[in-house]
C-alpha positions, 0 to 999 in steps of 0.5 A, spaced: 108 028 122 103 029 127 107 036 129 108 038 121 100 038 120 100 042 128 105 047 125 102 048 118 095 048 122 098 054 126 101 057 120 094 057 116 090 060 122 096 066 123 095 067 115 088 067 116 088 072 123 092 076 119 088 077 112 082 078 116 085 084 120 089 086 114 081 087 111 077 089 118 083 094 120 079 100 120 073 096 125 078 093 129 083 100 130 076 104 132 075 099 137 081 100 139 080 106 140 074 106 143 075 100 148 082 105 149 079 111 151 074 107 155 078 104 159 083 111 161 076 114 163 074 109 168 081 109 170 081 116 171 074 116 175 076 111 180 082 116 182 079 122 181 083 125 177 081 128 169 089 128 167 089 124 161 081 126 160 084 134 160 089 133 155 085 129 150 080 134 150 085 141 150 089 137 144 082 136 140 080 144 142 086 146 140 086 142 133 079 146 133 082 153 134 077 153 141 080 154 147 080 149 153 074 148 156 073 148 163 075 141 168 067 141 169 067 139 162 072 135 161 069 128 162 062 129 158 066 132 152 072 125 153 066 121 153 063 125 146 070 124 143 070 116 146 062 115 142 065 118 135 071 114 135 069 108 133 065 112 128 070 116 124 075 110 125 070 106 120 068 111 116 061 112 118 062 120 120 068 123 118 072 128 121 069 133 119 063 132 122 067 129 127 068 136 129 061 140 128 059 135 131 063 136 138 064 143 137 056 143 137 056 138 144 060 143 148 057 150 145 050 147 147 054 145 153 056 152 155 048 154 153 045 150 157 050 147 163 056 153 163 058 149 170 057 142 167 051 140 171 048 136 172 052 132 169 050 128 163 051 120 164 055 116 159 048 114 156 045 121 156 050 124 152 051 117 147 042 119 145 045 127 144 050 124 140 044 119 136 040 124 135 046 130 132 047 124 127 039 123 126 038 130 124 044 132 121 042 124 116 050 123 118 051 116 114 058 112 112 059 114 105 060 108 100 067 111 097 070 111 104 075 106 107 075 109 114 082 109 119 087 105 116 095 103 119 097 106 114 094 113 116 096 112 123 102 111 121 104 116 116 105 112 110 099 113 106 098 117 100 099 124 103 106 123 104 112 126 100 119 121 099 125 125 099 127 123 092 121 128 090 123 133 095 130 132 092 128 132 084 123 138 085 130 142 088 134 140 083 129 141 076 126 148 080 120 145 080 114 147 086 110 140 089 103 141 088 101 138 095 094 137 093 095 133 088 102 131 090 105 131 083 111 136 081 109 142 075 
């Protein structure tokens, strides 16, 4: 008796861990990312090496069509890319903003410190980031939901089955992808 109530006990918290997850999925995905990211910096720093730090930030140079950005740079723009993280994970800035936001950091980078130094601390460059969303009044939007695993997994709306590839070859129809339907 005694072990039926443990495990219907274990079985209740395991249900409710999961709903709260399940709801709170974009918070706890940009914490995740934020303590991630966190984490491979400081590792980094104590080897002295800017590996993982570079190839995040070229990747997210390239997706903004910029050319990577010198080794002095890198660790103040991972830290910029670690601060908004969270952010765009929940919704409270989107990608886009996400994205002038960054493109704006290292443009006035170049301006201003074109060999990176001296190099702003961790905090420093949190204020620069504050003070980008206090002018730019940067607020979440109500109607978004932020990061969800469905994004991160690809299963969300923007995905095309192939049974609509197939029924569209078939009828001669076109895939509309902004709205995903067949006309």
């Amino acid at each position: 008796m005694r072990r039926s109530r443990v495990l219907l006990s274990i079985l209740a918290l395991l249900v409710v861990a999961g709903v709260l997850g399940w709801r709170y999925q974009s918070q706890i995905i940009g914490r995740a990312a934020e303590w991630y990211l966190t984490w491979q910096a400081s590792r980094e720093a104590n080897e002295n090496d800017v590996t993982h730090r570079r190839s995040v930030v070229t990747t997210v140079n390239r997706q903004l069509l910029m050319p990577p950005p010198p080794d002095a740079w890198v660790p103040e723009l991972y830290e910029v890319i670690t601060l908004v993280a969270r952010r765009v994970a929940v919704g409270e800035m989107s990608f886009a903003w996400m994205a002038h936001l960054y493109t704006s950091y290292q443009r006035d980078l170049a301006l201003e410190r074109p060999g990176g130094t001296p190099r702003r601390s961790f905090d420093e460059v949190r204020a620069q980031i504050d003070r980008y969303v206090e002018f730019y009044a940067i607020q979440k939007r109500p109607d978004v939901k932020g990061v969800t695993m469905d994004d991160l997994l690809g299963t969300g709306d923007d995905v095309i089955t192939l049974e609509e590839i197939e029924e569209a070859e078939r009828t001669g129809r076109e895939i509309d992808l902004r709205t995903r339907g067949a006309h």
